[in-house]
N, C-alpha and C positions, 0 to 999 in steps of 0.2 A: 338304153342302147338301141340303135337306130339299122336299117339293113344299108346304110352307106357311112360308116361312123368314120370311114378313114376320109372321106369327100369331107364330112364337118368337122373334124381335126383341123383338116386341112384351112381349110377354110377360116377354122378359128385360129388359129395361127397368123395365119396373112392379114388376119383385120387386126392383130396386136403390132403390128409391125408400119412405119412411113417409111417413106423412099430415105430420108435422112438418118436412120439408124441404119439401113444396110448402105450408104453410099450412091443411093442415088438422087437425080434433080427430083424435083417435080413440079409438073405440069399439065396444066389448065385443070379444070374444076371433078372434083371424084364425088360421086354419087353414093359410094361406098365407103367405109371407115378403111385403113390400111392400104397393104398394095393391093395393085391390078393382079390378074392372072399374068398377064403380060407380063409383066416384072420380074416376078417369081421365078418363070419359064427363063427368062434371060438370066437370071441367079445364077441359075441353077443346070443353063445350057443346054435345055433341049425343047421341043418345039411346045409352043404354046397350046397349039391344039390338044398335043398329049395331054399336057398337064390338066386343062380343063374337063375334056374326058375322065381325068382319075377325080378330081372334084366335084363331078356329076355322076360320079359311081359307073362308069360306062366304062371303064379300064378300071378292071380289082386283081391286077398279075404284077406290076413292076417290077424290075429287078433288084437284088439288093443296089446294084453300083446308080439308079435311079433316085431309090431311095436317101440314100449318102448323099447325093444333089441335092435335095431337097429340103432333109435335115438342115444343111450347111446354110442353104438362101436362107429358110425361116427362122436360122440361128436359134436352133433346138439344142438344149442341153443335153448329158448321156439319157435323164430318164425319161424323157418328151422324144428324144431319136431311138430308146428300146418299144415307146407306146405308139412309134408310128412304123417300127418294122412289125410287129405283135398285129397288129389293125390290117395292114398288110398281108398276114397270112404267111409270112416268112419263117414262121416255128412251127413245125407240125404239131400237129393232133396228138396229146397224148404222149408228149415229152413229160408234160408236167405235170408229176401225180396232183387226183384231185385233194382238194384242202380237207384236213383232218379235224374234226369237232372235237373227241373227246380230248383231255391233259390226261396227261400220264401219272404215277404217281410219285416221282422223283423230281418233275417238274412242279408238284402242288409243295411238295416239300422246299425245292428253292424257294418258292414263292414266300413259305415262313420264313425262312430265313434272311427275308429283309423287315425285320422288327423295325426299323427307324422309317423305311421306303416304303409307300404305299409304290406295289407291285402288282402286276394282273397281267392275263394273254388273254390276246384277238383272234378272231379269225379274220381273211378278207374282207369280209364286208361290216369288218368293226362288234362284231359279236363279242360280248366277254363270257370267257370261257371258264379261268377261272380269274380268283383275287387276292391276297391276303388279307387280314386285320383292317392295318392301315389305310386302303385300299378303299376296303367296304366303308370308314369312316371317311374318308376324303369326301366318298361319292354321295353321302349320304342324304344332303340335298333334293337329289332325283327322287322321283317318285319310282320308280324303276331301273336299277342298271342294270340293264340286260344288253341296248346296242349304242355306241357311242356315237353314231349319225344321228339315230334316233334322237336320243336324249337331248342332243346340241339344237338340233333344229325343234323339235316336237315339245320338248317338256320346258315351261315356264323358267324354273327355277335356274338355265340355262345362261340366261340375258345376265344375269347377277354374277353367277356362279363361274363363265370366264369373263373376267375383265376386257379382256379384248374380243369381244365375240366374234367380230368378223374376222379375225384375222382362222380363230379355232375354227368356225363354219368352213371356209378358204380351203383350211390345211385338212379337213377330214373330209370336205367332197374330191379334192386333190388326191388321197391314199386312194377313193374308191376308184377315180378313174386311173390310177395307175393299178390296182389290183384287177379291174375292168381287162387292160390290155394283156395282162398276164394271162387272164382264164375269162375269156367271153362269154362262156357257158355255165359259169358257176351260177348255180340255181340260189343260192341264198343271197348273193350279192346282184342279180337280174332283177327276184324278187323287191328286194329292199329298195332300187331304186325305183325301180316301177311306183312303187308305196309312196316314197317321197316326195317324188313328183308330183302327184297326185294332191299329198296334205300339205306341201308348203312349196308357196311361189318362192321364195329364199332359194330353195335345195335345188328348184327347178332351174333357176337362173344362174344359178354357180355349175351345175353339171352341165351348160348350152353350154357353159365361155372353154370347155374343154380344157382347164387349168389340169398339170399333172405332175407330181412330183410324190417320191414317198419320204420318210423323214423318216431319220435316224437318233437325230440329237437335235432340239429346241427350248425354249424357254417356255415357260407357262405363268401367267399374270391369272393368279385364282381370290376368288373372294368367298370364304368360309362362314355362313354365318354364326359357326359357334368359337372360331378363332380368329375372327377376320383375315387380312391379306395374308395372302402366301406366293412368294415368287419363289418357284422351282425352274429346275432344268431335267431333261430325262431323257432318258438314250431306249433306244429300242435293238430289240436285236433277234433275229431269223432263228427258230426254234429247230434243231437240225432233229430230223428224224420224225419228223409232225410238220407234213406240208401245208402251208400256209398261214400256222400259228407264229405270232408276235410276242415276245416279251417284253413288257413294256415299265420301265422301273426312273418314278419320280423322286427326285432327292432336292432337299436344300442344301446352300450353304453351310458347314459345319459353324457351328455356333452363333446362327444369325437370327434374328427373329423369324424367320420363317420356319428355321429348325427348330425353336422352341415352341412355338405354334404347331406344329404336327405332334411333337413331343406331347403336348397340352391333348391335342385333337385324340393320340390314340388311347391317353388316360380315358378322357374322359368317354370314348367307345368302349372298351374295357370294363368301365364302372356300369354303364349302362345293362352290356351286356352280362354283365354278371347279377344286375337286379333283374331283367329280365325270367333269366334261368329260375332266381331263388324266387319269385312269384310264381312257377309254372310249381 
């Protein structure tokens, strides 16, 4: 996070955009990917000068009815038009309690309660919190499940382990900068990308392009070494009363190889951990 992140939003926005997706010509040769300033300003109906000042961080006040312009030119969706009023400074301080670390222990209990669904919570910046059973055996791969940016970019067994890697890399620097916009200040998600940055050109290059959305419901393309493929779907869902904690609960199709494939997966974690035990 940068001290002008709503000018690079900006900014990154306008270079995903041609004149022929918003309706205009274009003409003569651009030096730059996307539209002009100029354009933008004319979208959006107000003077170009302003707009450039707010993309050179020289204007950080806009107004919401500003902002609504702007949204509309760069044809931002709801969660890319709440991460550019957020950047803005349009929610005060301290509306939104800070994100809560520990689970509670009715929350660890649902968590059992998905014997079939490998089940777990987040915090913001992808931390698991906690996991069930299933969960722990899905992950087991990693050398570590402790932060799920981490793990995607940093640990090996990652490239294998989603099928689609880039699409998973995409969609979890995508949560961070919409959790980003929500709380600027949250010191575990500041930290962690600072980290990232740092250890992988990947993570650095996907949080520039300012992509932002948070997911609810997607598909997941996994490859398990000890049951091969699994094609799941999984819903998330906002933990009430533990701000900023995620539930997040994978499932297969009911009776399809993938569901008998997790079925297999948590025997055989079960059998493990029961030799374990009877060794110690």
């Amino acid at each position: 996070m940068t001290s002008n992140d709503l000018g690079d939003f900006l900014r990154a926005r306008r270079a995903r955009l041609r004149p022929g997706d918003v309706g205009l010509a274009s003409y003569g040769a651009r030096r730059v990917a996307g539209l002009r300033r100029e354009e933008v300003a004319v979208l959006a109906g107000m003077n170009s000068d302003y707009y450039a000042r707010l993309e050179q961080g020289r204007e950080r006040s806009p107004s919401p009815q500003i902002l609504d312009s702007i949204s509309s030119a760069l044809r931002m969706d709801d969660e890319a038009r709440e991460h550019l009023f957020r950047l803005a400074g349009t929610v005060p301080e301290g509306v939104r309690p800070r994100p809560r670390e520990t689970v509670g222990s009715a929350l660890r209990q649902l968590l059992d309660g998905y014997p079939n669904a490998p089940a777990f919570v987040l915090n913001p910046a992808t931390d698991f919190l906690a996991s069930n059973a299933l969960a722990d055996a899905l992950f087991s791969p990693f050398e570590s499940v402790d932060n799920l940016a981490r793990m995607t970019f940093l640990d090996p067994a990652a490239r294998s382990f989603f099928t689609r890697w880039e699409r998973a890399a995409e969609a979890v620097v995508a949560a961070l900068r919409h959790a980003a916009g929500l709380d600027a200040h949250y010191r575990n998600l500041h930290d962690l990308v600072g980290s990232l940055a740092g250890e992988s050109e990947e993570f650095a290059a996907l949080w520039s392009s300012h992509t932002v959305y948070g997911k609810t419901r997607d598909g997941k393309e996994l490859l398990h070494p000890d049951v091969g493929p699994l094609s799941l779907t999984f819903q998330t869902f906002d933990v009430r009363g533990a701000s900023g904690q995620q539930l997040v609960v994978y499932q297969a199709e009911p009776d399809s190889p993938s569901a008998q494939a997790l079925a297999l997966l948590g025997s055989l974690h079960a059998t493990r951990h029961q030799g374990s035990a009877t060794e110690r």
